[in-house]
C-alpha positions, 0 to 999 in steps of 0.5 A: 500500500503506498502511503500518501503525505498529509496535505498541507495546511490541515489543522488537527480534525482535517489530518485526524480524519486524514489518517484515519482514511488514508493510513487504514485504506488504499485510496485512489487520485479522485478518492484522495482528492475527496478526502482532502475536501472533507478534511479541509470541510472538518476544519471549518467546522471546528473554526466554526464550532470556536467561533460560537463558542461565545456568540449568541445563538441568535443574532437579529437581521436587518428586518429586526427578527431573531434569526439563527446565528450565522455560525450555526446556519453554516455548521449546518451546511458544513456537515451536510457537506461532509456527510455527502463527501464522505458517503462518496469516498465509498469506504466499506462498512466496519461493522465487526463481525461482518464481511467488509464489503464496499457500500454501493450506491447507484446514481441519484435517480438511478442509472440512465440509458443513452436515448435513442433517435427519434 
């Protein structure tokens, strides 16, 4: 298995999640590069995460209603980014016990055929 270096500037969650990928698993050019952006993904939300850390959960917009905080509507969307980034990384199952399989998925809406003339 050759071992790829971690990349450079990654604070401690994105080379955390790095190693816990690229150490454990044979990873592929377009897998390492998703791999990065969910490392770089899980940094934004540990600066995210300090950056709430003492601001108010609520903030008032420009119409003068309480809104979310910016920081927690980020978060949010951060994760889902990292969620999607990491469910397309493919990464077997480690569920003890059971075959170690890869997960497969099938395309968003299914696999389409080429249409013919018509």
């Amino acid at each position: 298995m050759t071992e790829r270096k971690t990349p450079a500037g990654l604070s401690k969650a994105g080379r955390k999640l790095w190693h816990s990928i690229a150490d454990e698993y044979e990873i592929e050019e377009h897998e390492a590069l998703l791999l990065v952006e969910a490392c770089r993904t899980a940094d934004r939300l540990d600066a995210l995460a300090e950056a709430q850390k003492d601001a108010p959960l609520t903030v008032v917009n420009f119409k003068g209603d309480p809104v979310a905080s910016p920081y927690l509507v980020e978060s949010r969307l951060q994760s889902q980014v990292l969620a999607k980034l990491i469910a397309s990384l493919r990464l077997p199952t480690g569920d003890e016990g059971e075959e170690k399989r890869p997960q497969r998925r099938g395309g968003a809406r299914g696999a389409y055929g080429i249409r013919g003339a018509v």
